[in-house]
C-alpha positions, 0 to 999 in steps of 0.5 A, spaced: 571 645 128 579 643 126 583 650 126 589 648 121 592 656 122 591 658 115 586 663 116 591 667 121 597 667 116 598 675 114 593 677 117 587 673 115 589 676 108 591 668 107 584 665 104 583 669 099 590 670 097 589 663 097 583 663 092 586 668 088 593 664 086 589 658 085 585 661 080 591 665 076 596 662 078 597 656 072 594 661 068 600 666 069 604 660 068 602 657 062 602 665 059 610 665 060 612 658 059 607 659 052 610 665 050 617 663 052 617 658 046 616 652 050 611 646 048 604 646 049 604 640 053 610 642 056 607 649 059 601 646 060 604 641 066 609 646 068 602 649 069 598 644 073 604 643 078 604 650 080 598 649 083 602 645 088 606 651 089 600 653 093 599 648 097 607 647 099 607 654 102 602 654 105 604 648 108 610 651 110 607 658 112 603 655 118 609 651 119 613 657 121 607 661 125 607 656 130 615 655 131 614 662 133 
């Protein structure tokens, strides 16, 4: 089995924090860009690109671990 070290970062909490933004994330973003008075369209993609945010700091989380 590869090991990618993402299950160590904050202390094995990761994965289901990982789950967890991926579902609700876009959702809170859209509500907010919505309410803000932007577009549809325009909070919709704004909310799908937030899922990579999720992603980047992963990408960057485990990064950082193994520098240390």
């Amino acid at each position: 089995m590869i090991e990618d070290g993402s299950e160590e970062l904050f202390n094995g909490f990761w994965p289901f924090m990982k789950r967890f933004l991926i579902m609700f994330l876009p959702l809170w973003v859209f509500l907010i860009c919505y309410s803000a008075g932007l577009h549809l369209i325009l909070s919709s993609i704004l909310a799908g690109a937030s899922i990579s945010l999720v992603a980047i700091f992963e990408k960057h989380r485990i990064n950082y671990e193994n520098k240390e």
